[in-house]
C-alpha positions as CSV (number, residue, x, y, z in Angstrom):
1,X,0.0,0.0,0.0
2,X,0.9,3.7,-1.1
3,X,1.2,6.9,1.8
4,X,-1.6,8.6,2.0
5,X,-2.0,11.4,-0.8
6,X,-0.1,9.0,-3.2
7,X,-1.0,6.4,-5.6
8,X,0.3,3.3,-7.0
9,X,2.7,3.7,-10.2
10,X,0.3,2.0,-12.2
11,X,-2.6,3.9,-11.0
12,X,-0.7,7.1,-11.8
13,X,-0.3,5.7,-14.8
14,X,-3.9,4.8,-15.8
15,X,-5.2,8.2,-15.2
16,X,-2.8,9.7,-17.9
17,X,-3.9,7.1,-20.5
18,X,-6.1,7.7,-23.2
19,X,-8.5,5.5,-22.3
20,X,-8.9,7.1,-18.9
21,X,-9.2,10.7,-20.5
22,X,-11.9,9.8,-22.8
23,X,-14.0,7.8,-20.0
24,X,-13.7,11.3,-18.0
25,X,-14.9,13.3,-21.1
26,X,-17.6,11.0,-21.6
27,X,-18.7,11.2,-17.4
28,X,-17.8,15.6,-18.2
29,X,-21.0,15.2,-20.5
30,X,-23.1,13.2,-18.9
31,X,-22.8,15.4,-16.1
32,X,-23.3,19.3,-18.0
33,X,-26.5,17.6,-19.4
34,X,-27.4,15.9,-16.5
35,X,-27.0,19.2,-14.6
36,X,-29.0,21.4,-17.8
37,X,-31.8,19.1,-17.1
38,X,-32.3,19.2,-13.3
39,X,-32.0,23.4,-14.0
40,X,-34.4,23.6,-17.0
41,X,-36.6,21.1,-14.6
42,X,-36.3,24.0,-11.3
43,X,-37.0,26.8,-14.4
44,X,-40.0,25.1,-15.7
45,X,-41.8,24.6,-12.3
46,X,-41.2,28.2,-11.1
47,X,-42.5,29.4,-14.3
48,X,-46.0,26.8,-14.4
49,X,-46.8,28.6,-11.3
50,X,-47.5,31.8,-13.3
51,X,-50.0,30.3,-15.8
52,X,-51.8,28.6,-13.2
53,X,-54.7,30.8,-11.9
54,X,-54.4,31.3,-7.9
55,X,-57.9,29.8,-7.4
56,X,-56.0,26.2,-8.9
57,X,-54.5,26.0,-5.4
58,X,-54.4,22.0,-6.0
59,X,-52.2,22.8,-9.0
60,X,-50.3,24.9,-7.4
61,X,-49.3,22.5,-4.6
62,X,-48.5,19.5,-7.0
63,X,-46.3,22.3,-9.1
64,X,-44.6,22.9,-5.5
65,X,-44.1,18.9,-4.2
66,X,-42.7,18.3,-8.0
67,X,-39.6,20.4,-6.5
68,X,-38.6,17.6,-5.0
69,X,-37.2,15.7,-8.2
70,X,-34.8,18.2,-8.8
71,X,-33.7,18.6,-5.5
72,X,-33.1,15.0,-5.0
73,X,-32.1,14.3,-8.4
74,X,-29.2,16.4,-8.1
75,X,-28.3,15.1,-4.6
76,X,-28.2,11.3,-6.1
77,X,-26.2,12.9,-9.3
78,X,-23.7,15.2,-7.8
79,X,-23.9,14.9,-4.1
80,X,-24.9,16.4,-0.6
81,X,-23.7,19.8,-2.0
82,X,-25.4,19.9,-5.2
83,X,-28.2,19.4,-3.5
84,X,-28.2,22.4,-2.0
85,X,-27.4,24.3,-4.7
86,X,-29.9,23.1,-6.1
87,X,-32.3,24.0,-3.3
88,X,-31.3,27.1,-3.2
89,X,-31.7,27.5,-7.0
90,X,-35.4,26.5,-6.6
91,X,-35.9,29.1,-3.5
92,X,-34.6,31.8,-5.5
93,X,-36.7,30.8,-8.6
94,X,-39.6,30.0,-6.2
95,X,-39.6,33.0,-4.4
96,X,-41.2,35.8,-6.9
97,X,-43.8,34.1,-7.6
98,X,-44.5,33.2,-3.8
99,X,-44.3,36.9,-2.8
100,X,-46.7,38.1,-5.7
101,X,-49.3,35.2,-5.6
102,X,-49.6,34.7,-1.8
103,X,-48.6,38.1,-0.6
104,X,-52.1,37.9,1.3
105,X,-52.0,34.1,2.5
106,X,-49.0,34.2,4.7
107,X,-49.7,31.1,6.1
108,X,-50.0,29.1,2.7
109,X,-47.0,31.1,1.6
110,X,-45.3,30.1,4.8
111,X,-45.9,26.2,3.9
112,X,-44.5,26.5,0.6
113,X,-41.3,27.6,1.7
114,X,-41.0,25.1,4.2
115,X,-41.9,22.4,1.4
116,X,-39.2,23.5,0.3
117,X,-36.5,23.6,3.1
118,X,-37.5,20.1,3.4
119,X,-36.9,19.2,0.0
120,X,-33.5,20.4,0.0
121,X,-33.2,19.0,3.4
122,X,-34.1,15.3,2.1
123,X,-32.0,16.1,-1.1
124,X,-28.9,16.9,1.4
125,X,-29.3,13.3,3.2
126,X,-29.5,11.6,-0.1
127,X,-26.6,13.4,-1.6
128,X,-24.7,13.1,1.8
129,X,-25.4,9.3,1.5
130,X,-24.2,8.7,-2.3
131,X,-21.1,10.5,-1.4
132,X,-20.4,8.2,1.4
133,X,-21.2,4.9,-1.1
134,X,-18.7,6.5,-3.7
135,X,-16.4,6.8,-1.5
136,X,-16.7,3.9,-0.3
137,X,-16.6,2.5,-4.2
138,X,-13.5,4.5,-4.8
139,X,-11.3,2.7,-1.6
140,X,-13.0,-0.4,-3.3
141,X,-11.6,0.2,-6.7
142,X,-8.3,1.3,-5.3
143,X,-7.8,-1.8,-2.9
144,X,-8.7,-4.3,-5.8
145,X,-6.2,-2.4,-8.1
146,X,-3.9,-2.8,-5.4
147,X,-4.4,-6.4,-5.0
148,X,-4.7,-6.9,-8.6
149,X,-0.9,-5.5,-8.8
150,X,0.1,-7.7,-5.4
151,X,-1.3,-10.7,-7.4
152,X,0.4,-9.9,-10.3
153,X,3.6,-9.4,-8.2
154,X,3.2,-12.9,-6.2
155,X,2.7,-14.5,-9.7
156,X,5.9,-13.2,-11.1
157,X,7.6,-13.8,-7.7
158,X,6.6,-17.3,-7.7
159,X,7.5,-18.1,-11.7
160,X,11.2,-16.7,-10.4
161,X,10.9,-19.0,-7.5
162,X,10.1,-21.9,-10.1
163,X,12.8,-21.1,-12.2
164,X,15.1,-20.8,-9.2
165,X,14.3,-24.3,-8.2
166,X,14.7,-25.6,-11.5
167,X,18.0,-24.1,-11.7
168,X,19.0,-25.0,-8.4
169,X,17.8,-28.8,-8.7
170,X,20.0,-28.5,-12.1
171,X,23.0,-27.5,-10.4
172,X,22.0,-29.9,-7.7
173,X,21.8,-33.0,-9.9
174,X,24.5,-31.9,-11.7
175,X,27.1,-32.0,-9.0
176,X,25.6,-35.3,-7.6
177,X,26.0,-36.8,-11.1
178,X,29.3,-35.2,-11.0
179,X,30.2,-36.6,-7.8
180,X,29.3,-40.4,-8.5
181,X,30.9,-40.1,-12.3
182,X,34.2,-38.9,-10.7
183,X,34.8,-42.3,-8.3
184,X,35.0,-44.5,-10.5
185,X,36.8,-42.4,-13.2
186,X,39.6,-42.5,-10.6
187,X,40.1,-45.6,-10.0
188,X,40.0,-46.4,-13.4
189,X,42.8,-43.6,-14.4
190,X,44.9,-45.2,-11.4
191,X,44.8,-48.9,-13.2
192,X,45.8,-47.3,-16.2
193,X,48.3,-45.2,-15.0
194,X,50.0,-49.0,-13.4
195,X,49.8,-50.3,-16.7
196,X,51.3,-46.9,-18.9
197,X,54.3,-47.5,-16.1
198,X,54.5,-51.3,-17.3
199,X,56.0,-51.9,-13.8
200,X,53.1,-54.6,-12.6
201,X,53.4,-58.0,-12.5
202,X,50.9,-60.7,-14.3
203,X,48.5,-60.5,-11.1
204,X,48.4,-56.5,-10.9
205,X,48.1,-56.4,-14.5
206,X,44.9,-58.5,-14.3
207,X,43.6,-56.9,-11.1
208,X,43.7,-53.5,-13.2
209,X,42.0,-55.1,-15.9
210,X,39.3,-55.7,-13.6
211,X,39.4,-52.4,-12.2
212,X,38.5,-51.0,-15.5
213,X,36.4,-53.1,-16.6
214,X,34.3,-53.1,-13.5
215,X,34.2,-49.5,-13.0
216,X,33.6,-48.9,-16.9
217,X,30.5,-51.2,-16.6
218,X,29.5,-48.9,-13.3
219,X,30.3,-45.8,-15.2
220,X,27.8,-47.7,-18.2
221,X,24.8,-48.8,-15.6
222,X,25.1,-44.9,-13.2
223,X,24.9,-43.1,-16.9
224,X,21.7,-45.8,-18.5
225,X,19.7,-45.3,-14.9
226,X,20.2,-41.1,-14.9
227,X,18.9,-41.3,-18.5
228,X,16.6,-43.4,-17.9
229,X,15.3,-40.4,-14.8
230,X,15.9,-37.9,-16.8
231,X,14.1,-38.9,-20.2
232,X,11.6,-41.9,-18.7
233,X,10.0,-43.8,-21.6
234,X,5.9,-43.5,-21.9
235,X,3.7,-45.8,-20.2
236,X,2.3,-48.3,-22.5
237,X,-0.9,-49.0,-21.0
238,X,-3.2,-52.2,-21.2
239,X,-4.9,-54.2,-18.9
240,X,-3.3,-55.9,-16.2
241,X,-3.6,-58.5,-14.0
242,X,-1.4,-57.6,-10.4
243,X,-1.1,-61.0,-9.3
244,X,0.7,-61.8,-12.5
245,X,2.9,-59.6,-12.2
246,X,3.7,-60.1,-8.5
247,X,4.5,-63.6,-9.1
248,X,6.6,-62.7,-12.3
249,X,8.8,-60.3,-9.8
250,X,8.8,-63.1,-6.8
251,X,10.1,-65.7,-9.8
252,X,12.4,-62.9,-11.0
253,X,13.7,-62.0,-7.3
254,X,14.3,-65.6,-6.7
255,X,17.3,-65.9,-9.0
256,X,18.9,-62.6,-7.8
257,X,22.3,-63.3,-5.4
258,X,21.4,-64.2,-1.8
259,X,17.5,-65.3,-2.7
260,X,18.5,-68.3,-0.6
261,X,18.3,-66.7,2.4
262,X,14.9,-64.8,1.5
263,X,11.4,-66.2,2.2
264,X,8.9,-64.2,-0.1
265,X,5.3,-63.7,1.4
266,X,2.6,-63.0,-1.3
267,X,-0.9,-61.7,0.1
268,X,-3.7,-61.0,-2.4
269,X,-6.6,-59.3,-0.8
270,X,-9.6,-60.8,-2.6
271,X,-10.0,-60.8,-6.0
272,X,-8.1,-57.7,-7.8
273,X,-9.3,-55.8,-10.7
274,X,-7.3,-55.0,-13.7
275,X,-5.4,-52.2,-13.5
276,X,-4.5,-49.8,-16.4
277,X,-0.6,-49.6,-16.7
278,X,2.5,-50.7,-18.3
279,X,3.1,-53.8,-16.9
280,X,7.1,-53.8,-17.7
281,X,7.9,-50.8,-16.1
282,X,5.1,-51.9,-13.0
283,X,7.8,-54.7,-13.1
284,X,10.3,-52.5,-13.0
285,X,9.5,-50.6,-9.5
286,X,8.3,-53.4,-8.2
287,X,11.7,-55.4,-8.7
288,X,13.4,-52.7,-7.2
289,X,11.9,-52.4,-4.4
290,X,12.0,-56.2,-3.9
291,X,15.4,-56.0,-4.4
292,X,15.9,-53.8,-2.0
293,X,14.2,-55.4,0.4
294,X,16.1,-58.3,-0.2
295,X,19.5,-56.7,0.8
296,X,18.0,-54.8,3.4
297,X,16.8,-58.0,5.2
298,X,20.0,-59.9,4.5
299,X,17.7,-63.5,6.2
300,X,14.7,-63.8,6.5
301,X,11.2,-62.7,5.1
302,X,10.2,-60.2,1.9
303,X,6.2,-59.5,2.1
304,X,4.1,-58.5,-0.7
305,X,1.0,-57.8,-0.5
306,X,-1.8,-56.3,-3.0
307,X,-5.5,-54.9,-2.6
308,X,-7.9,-52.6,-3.9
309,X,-10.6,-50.6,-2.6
310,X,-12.0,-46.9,-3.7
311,X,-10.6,-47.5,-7.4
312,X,-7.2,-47.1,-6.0
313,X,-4.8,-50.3,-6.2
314,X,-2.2,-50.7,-3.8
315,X,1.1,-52.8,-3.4
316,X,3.3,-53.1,-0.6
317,X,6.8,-54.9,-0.2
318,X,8.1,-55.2,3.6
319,X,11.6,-56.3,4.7
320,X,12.5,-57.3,8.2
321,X,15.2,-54.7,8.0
322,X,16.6,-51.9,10.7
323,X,14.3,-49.3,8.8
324,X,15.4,-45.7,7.4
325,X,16.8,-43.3,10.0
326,X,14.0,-40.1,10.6
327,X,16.9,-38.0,8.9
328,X,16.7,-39.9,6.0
329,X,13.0,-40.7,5.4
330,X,12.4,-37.2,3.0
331,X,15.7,-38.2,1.0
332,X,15.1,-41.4,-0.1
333,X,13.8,-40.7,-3.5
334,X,16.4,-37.7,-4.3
335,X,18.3,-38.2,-7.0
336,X,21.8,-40.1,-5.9
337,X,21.1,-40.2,-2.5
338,X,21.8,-44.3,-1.5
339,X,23.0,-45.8,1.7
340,X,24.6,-48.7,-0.4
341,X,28.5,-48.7,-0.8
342,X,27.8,-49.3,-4.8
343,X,24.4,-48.2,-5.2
344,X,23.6,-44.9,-7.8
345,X,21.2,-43.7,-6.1
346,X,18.8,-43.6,-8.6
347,X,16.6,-46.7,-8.2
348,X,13.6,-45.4,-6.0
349,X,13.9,-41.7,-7.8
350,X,13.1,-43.8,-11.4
351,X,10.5,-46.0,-9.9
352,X,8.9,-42.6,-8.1
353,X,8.7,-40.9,-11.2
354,X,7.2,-44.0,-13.0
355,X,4.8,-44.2,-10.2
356,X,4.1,-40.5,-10.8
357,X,3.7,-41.2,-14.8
358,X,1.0,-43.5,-13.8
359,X,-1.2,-41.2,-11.9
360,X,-0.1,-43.1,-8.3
361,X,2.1,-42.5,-5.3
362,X,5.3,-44.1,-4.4
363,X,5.8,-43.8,-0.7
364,X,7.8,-45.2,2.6
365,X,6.4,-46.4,5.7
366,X,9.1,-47.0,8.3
367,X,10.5,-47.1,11.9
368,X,13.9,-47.9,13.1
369,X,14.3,-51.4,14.1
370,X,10.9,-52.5,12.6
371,X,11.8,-52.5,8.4
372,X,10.7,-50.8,5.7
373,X,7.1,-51.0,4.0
374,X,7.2,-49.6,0.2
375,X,3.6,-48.6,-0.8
376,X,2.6,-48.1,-4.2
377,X,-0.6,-46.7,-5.3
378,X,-2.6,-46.7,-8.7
379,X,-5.6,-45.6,-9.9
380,X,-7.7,-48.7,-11.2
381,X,-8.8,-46.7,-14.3
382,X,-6.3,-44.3,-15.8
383,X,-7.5,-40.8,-15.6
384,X,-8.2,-39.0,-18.7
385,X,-4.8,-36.7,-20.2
386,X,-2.3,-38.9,-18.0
């Protein structure tokens, strides 16, 4: 808001513009002929009262109550004071002809003035009120200009705040990218730098074979998963049956390293509907999180479970891990952020934004010492435009 006595740039600047100047030109006229009328009107009735004979006194007093028109008319137009200008406009006009035709009848002479005081009276309280509801229209106007520039401040102020995020989630990603790229880059130039020397034996040789191939197939699978983040493929979506695809991860799972150890716990809560999504990349999270599971379990038992109630489908793989840390809970799906000695860090972030391309919810349910329940949640139907 502006001191009192100024106004707002753009306000200032709105009653310089053309449009602004023609509106008041257009309100100037209304207003000269508006204000012609009510006088010709005050004119006319002063002058009736002449051509009216003095015997006509019923005449005479409908000639004097039609005074109030003008009076009021002017106080609605122009205000409290115009109202009494105008009163006294129609007392002055009024007047002559009082004096000359009721010279002898003080006391009907006496009424007609007070008619008159009256009028103006009633014309002053409706101009007094019209003034106080334009007023009130003009701090009405002003505040919703005001807000109207406020708005249009907080909308540029948040499409900066956007970009900023963008930007810093860019610079963000970047340097995690960075980060992870860089490892593995060294140990690679250190293998290659024992094998330029030509100082290593057969054993170190191989050993930095290794090292490069090893870290050149990490280098392969961090660079396929961040494109796979940043440029997902569509959804193809069909009809699908969950349980199918539940027991395709479980068979899937049960090859992986250390499945020995792993009981897996399917649950199917009735019978489910089909679900419209892509059931390879469905296979996709899910495997992940099983996986997941699996290593955060180390022995012991991997639940899934599936239901469906509300049109919303949901799956849910528990471990019988430690759990995620509080600290952690909000970071698990950044970009690069992993607990695993040779994990990317992108796993949950693609199957999140999977999740997310399917209309559902990826989320974690966890306390420390009690595992780690992955929920995902789909609409049963795919909404229309996702």
């Amino acid at each position: 808001m502006y001191p009192a006595g100024l106004v707002s740039p753009d306000l200032y600047a709105a009653r310089f513009s053309p449009a602004f100047d023609a509106a008041r030109e257009e309100r100037m006229r209304d207003a000269r002929w508006q204000g012609a009328l009510i006088a010709v009107a005050i004119a006319a009735l002063a002058i009736a009262h002449w051509y009216v004979p003095r015997g006509n006194r019923q005449i005479h007093n409908l000639l004097y109550h039609l005074d109030f028109l003008p009076i009021v008319a002017a106080g609605m137009l122009f205000g409290w004071r115009s109202a009494g200008v105008a009163t006294a406009v129609t007392a002055a006009a009024e007047a002559p002809q009082i004096l000359v035709l009721w010279r002898h009848d003080v006391v009907y002479a006496m009424d007609q003035v007070g008619e008159i005081v009256v009028f103006g009276l009633a014309g002053v309280i409706v101009g007094w009120f019209v003034d106080r509801e334009r007023r009130q229209r003009t701090r009405l106007e002003h505040t919703k200009r005001e807000l109207e520039r406020v708005y249009t401040e907080l909308r540029e102020n948040l499409d900066r705040l956007r970009k900023a995020e963008r930007m810093f989630a860019v610079a963000q990603l970047s340097a995690s990218l960075a980060h992870e790229i860089r490892n593995p880059l060294a140990s690679i130039s250190g293998a290659a730098g024992i094998l330029k020397r030509g100082h290593g034996n057969p054993e170190n040789v191989r050993d930095c074979l290794e090292i490069i191939d090893k870290e050149s197939q990490r280098l392969n699978k961090l660079l396929t998963n961040f494109l796979e983040f940043a440029r997902p493929r569509a959804p193809r979506f069909q009809r699908t049956d969950l349980g199918a695809v539940i027991d395709s991860v479980v068979a899937l799972a049960g090859h992986s390293p250390g499945a020995s150890k792993i009981e897996f716990q399917r649950e199917i809560d009735g019978p489910l509907p089909e679900v419209e999504c892509d059931p390879e990349q469905l296979k996709q999270v899910l495997l992940n999180l099983v996986i997941n599971a699996m290593e955060a379990t180390g022995a012991g038992r991997v639940r899934l479970s599936a239901s469906a109630r509300d049109g919303t489908a949901t799956i849910a793989v528990q471990d019988q891990g430690a759990g995620i840390p509080a600290d952690q809970q909000e970071r698990i799906f950044d970009p690069f952020f992993t607990t695993k000695e040779h994990g990317t860090g992108l796993g949950l972030a693609i199957a999140a934004k999977i999740v997310e391309q399917h209309g559902g919810v990826l989320r974690a349910e966890s306390a420390p010492g009690r595992g780690v329940t992955m929920v995902v949640e789909l609409p049963v139907e795919r909404k229309h435009g996702v």
